[in-house]
C-alpha positions in Angstrom: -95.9 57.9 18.3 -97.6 59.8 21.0 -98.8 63.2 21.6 -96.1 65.8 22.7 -96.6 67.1 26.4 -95.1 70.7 27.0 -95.1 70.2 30.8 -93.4 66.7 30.3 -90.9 68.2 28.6 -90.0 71.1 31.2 -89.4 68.3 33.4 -85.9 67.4 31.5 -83.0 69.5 32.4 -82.2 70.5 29.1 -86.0 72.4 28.3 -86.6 73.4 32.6 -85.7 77.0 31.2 -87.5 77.6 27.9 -90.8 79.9 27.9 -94.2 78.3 27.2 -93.9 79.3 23.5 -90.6 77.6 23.3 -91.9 74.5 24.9 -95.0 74.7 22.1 -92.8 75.1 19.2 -91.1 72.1 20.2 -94.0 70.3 20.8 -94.6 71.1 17.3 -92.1 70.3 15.3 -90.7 67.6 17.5 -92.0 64.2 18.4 -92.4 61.1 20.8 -90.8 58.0 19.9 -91.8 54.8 21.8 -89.1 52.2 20.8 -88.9 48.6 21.7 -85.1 47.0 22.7 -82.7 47.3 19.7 -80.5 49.8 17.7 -81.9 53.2 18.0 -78.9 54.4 15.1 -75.3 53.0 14.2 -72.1 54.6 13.8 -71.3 56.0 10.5 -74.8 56.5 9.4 -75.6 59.7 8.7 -77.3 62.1 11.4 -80.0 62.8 10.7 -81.9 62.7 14.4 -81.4 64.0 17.9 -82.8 61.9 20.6 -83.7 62.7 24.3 -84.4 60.1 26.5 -88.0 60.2 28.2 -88.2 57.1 30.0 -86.2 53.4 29.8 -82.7 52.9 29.4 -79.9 52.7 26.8 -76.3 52.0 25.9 -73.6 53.5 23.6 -71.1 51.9 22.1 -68.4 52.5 19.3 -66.0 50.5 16.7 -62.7 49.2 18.0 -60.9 47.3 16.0 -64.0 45.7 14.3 -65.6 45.1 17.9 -68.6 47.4 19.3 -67.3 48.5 22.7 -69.8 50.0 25.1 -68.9 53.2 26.3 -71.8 54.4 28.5 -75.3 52.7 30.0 -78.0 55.2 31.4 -81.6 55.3 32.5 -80.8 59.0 33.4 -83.8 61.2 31.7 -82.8 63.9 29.7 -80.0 61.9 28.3 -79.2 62.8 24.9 -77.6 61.7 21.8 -77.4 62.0 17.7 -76.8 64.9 15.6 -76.4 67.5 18.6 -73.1 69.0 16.6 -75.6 69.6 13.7 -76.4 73.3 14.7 -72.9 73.5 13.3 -73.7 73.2 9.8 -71.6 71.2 7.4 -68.3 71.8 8.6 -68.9 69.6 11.5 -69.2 65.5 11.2 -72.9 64.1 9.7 -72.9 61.0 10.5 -73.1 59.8 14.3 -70.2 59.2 15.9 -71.2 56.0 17.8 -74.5 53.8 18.2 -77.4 54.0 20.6 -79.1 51.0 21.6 -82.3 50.2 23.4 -82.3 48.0 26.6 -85.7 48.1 27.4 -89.0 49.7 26.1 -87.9 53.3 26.3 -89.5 56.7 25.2 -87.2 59.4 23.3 -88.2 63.4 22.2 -87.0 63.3 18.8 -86.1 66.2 16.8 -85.2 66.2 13.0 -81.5 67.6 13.0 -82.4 70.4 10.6 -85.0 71.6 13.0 -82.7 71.2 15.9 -79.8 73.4 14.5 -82.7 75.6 13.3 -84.1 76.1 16.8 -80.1 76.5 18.1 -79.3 79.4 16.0 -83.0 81.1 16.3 -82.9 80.8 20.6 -79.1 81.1 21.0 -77.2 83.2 18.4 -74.8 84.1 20.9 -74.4 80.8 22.8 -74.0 79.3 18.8 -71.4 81.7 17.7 -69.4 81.2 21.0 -69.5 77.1 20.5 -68.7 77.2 16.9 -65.9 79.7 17.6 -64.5 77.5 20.3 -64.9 74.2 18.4 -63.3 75.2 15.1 -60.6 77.3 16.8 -59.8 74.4 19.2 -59.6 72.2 15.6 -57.4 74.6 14.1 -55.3 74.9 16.6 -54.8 70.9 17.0 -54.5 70.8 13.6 -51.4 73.5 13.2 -49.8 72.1 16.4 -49.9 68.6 14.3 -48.7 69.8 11.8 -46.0 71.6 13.8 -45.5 68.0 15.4 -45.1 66.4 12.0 -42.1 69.1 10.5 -40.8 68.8 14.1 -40.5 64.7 13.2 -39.6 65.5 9.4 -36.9 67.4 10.6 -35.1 65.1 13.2 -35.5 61.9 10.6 -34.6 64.2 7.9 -31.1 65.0 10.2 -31.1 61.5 10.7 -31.4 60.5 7.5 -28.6 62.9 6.2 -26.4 61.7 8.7 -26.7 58.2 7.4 -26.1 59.0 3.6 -23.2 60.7 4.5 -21.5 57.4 6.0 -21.7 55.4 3.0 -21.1 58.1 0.7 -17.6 59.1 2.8 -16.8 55.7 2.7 -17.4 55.3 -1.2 -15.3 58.5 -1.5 -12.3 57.2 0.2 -12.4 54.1 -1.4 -12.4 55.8 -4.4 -9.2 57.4 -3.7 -7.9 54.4 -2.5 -8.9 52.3 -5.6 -7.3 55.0 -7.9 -3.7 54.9 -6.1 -3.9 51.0 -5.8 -4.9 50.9 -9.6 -1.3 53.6 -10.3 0.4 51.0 -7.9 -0.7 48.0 -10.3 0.1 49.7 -13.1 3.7 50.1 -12.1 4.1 46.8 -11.4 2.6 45.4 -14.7 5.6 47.7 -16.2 8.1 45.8 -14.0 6.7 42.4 -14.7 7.1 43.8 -18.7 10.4 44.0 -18.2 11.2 40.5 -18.2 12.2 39.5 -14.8 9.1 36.7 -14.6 9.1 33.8 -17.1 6.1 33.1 -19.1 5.5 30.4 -16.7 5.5 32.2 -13.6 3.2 35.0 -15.4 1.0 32.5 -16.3 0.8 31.1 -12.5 0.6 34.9 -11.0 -2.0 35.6 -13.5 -4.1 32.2 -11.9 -3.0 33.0 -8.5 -4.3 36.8 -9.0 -7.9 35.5 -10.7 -7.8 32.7 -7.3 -7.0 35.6 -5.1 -10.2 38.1 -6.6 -12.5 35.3 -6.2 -11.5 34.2 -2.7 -12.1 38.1 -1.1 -16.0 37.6 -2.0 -16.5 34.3 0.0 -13.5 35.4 2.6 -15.0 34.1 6.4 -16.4 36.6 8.5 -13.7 36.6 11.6 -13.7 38.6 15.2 -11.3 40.8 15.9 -8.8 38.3 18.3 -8.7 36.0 15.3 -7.7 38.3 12.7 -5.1 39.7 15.1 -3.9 35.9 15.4 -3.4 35.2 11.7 -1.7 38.5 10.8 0.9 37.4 13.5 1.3 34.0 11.8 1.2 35.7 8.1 3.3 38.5 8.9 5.9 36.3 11.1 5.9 34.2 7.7 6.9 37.2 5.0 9.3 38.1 7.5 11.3 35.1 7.5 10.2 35.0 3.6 12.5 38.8 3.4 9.6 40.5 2.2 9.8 43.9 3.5 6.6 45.5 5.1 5.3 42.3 5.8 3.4 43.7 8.6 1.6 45.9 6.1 0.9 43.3 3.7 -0.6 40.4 6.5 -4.1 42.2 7.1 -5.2 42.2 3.8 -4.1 38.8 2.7 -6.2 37.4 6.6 -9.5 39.8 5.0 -9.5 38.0 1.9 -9.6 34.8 3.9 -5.9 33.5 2.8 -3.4 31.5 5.1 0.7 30.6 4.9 -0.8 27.4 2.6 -1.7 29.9 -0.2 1.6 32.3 0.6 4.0 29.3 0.0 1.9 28.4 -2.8 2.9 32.2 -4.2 6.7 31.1 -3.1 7.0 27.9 -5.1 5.7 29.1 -8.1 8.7 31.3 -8.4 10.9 28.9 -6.6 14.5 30.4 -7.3 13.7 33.3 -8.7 15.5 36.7 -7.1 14.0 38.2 -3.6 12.5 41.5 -5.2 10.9 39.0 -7.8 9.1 37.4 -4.7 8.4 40.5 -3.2 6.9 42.1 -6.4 4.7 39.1 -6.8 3.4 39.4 -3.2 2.7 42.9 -3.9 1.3 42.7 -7.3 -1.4 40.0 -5.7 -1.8 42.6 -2.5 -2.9 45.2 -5.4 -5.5 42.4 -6.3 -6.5 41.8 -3.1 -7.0 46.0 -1.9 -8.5 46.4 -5.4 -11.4 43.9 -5.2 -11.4 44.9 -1.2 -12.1 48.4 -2.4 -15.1 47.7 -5.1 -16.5 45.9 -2.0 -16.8 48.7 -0.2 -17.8 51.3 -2.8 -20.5 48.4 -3.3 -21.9 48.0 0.1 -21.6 51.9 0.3 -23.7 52.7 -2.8 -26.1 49.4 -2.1 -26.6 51.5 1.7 -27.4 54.5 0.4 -29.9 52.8 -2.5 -31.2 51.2 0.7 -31.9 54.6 2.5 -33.4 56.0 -0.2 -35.6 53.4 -1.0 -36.3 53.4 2.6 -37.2 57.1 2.8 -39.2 56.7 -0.5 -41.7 54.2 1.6 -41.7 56.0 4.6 -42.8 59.1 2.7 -44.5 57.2 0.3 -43.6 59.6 -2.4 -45.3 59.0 -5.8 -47.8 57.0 -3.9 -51.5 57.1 -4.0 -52.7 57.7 -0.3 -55.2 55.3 0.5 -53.5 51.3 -0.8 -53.1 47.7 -0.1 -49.4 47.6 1.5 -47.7 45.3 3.3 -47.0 46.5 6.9 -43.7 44.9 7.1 -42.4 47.4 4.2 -43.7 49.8 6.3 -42.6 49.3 9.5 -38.8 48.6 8.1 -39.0 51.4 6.4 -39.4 53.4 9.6 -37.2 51.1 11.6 -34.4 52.2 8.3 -35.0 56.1 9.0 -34.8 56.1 13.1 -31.6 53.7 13.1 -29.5 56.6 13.7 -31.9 57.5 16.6 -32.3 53.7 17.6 -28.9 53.7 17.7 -26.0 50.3 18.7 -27.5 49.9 22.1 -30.6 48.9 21.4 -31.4 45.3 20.1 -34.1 45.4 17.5 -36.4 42.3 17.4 -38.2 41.8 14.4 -41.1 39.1 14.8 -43.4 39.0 12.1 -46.1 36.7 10.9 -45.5 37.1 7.2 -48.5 34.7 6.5 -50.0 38.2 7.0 -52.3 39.5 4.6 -51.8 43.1 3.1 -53.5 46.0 4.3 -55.9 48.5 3.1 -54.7 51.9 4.6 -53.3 55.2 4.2 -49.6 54.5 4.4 -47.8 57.8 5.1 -50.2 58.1 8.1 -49.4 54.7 9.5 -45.6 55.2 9.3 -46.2 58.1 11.7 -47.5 56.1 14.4 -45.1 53.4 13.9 -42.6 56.5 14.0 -44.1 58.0 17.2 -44.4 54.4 18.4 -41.3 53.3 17.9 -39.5 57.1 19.3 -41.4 56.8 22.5 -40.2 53.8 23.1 -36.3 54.7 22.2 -36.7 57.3 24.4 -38.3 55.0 27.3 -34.9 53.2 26.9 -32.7 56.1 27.3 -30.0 54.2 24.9 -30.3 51.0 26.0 -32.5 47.9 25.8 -34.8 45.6 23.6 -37.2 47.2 21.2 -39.5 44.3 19.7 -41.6 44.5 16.7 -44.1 42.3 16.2 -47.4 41.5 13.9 -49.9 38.9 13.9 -53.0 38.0 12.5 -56.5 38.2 14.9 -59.7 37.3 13.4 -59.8 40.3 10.9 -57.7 42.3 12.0 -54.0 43.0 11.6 -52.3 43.5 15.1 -48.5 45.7 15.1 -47.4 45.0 18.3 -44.4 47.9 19.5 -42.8 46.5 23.0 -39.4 48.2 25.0 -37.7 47.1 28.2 -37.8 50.5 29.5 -39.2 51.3 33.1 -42.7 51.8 32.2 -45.8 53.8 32.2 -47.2 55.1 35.6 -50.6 53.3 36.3 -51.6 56.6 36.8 -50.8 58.3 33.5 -51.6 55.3 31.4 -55.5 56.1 31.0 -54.5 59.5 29.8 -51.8 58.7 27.5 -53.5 59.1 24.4 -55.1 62.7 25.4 -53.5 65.3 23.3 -51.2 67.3 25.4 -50.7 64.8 28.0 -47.2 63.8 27.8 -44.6 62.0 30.3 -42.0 63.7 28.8 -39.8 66.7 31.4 -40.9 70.3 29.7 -39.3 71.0 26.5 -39.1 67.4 25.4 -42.6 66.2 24.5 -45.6 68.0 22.8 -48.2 65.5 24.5 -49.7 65.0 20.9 -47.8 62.1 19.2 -50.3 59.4 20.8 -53.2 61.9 20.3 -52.1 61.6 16.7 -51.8 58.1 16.6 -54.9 57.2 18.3 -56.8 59.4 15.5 -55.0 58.2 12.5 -55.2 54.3 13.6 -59.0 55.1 15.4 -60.8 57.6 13.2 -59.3 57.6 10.3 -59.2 53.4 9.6 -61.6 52.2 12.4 -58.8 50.4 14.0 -57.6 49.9 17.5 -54.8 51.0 19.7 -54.1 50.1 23.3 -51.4 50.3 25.9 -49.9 47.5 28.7 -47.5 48.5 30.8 -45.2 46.9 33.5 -41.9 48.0 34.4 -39.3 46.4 31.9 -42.5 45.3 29.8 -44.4 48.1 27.7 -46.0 47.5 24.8 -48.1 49.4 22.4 -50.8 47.2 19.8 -52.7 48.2 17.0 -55.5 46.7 15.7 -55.8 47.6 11.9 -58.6 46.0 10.0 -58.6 43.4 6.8 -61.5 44.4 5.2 -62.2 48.1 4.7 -63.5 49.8 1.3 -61.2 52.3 -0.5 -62.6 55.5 0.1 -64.6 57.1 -3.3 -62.7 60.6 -2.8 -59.7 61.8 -1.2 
């Protein structure tokens, strides 16, 4: 340490204004630092200095996905870095926001932050008052026009969301109705067959023809539309000639559950002989089967969708959940891909390539399904309703990389080093707040000392995330 010159220090822009008693009282209660190459502070620690740089040369650099990136190099005196924001008391951050390292033997004013907010509130009252009001106004307003982003979001997936549940639960509803009447239909029958008009026999056979018939709907073949139409023309041509009335009507459900003219004269031998509304009340009575067990199906896939939705919009919200856990991103990121599906929409082909040898992730999960969200809607919109949207993860060194690509026409050179800045947005007027990616880039950046870049080429854009491994769970919410 060396003695404290009050002319040396007029000579840096930031003192060339003070009075003589001002330069003395810094003199005083600051210090000279001579400091050989090497870390000067780190990110994260706390702040507890603010440095000016005399004479020499440094470099800044900050955490990026693990990786010290460095930001700035300058020999410029009067530089400065450390706890300048400390004149801003408790409210503002404490610890330094990036590290300061020594290139060469370099000489630095140092002040203790307490003395430096002290000598800040006691020289500029006014210029204080006017920074603090403009830096915690400017936070409060980011921070209500997030939060206005966010409901905004909430409320279009919530839209979305409803729209979906009502699909399934529609469609359980009429097959409901359907089951109910088919059941009434069965019911008659059963009071025909009573009446003696089938033998034991044939009873026996119907009854093994109707279990056969349940079975076959679950493992009946998936077929397109042309072959279905083909076999209800051979079925239907073949209860015609069989004098089975509404034949046509009875074809489409006997191709769904998979059966051909084999099985329907296996139906017609078993009551070889018997009278014509004999055959066509078997036929029917087995149709009831058929649109019975056709009908739980789809009140099952209904109520197994809207279970899935639900469970979906549980993890995306992750309701009941603690905020900071291990997850695995893939929940994640289906869960999101479950909730914008109505947005995504048919047009869009959804490539899913993940590295499930991935390792969970310490994180706060709620925040990361809103970048995957904001992510994932940019990129829809990109599209405009059509295209490839891929999703992909991998593992790098320690690090957990989300990769989020589209086929859309791309990011203008030009805007793409402003695309995370809040307000900046692409978007026409009315469509885009600017602050999705300004959200993103804090929760994935400050909040979990990840990464997140852009590449962008027409027909090839693609958003990454670097997320890391290893990161303690924080002692207090």
């Amino acid at each position: 340490m060396t003695l404290c010159d009050p002319t040396e220090l007029r000579t840096l822009f930031l003192f060339e204004k003070l009075d003589d008693e001002q330069l003395a009282w810094l003199c005083a209660d600051g210090r000279i630092e001579e400091l050989e190459p090497g870390p000067v502070f780190q990110e994260g620690e706390p702040a507890t200095c603010f440095y000016v740089l005399m004479d020499g040369e440094v470099r800044m650099t900050k955490l990026s996905a693990g990786r010290e990136i460095e930001m700035s190099r300058t020999d410029h005196r009067g530089s400065y870095a450390g706890a300048w924001t400390s004149y801003l008391g408790e409210h503002a951050e404490s610890t330094y926001s990036a590290s300061l390292y020594v290139t060469r033997p370099s000489r630095f004013f140092v002040l203790d932050a307490g003395t430096f907010s002290q000598m800040m509130h006691a020289w500029f009252p006014m210029a204080v008052h006017l920074l603090e009001g403009a830096f915690f106004g400017n936070r409060n307003t980011n921070a209500r026009i997030a939060q206005r982003e966010r409901l905004l979001a909430l409320g279009s997936l919530s839209a979305g969301l409803t729209h979906e549940l009502n699909n399934p639960a529609a469609a359980a509803v009429r097959a409901t109705a359907g089951l109910r009447d088919r059941v009434a239909g069965m019911r008659h029958k059963l009071a025909m067959m009573a009446q003696g008009k089938f033998d034991t026999a044939s009873l026996e056979t119907l009854v093994r023809l109707q279990e056969e018939a349940a079975a076959q709907v679950a493992k009946a073949p998936e077929l397109s539309p042309l072959e279905a139409a083909d076999r209800e023309d051979v079925l239907g041509d073949w209860l015609e000639e069989h004098d089975i009335p509404g034949g046509w009507e009875l074809a489409p459900n006997f191709v769904q559950a998979g059966f051909d003219t084999d099985w329907l004269e296996r139906v017609a031998a078993t009551l070889e002989g018997s009278q014509r509304q004999v055959l066509e009340g078997a036929f029917r009575w087995l149709n009831y089967t058929i649109e019975t067990e056709l009908l739980m199906n789809e009140i099952g896939d209904s109520t197994t969708r809207i279970s899935t939705l639900v469970d979906a919009a549980k993890q995306y919200s992750q309701m009941d959940r603690a905020p900071f856990q291990v997850v695995d991103l893939h929940e994640l990121l289906d869960s999101t891909l479950v909730m914008l599906s109505r947005k995504i929409g048919d047009s869009i082909t959804v490539v899913k390539e993940y590295d499930r040898t991935l390792p969970d992730v310490p994180c706060y999960a709620a925040e990361l399904n809103q970048v995957w969200t904001n992510l994932i809607d940019n990129a829809v919109y990109a599209m405009e309703g059509s295209g490839t949207l891929t999703v992909r993860t991998r593992h790098d060194a320690d690090c957990a990389v989300i990769e989020i690509g589209d086929t859309g026409p791309g990011i203008p050179a030009e805007a793409q080093g402003r695309i995370f800045e809040p307000f900046f947005t692409t978007k026409p007027v009315g469509e885009g707040t600017g602050l999705g990616l300004d959200i993103s880039f804090r929760i994935v950046v400050n909040k979990h000392g990840g990464d997140i870049r852009v590449e962008s080429h027409p027909g090839d854009t693609r958003f990454t995330v670097w997320l890391p491994l290893t990161r303690p769970e924080p002692e207090t919410e």
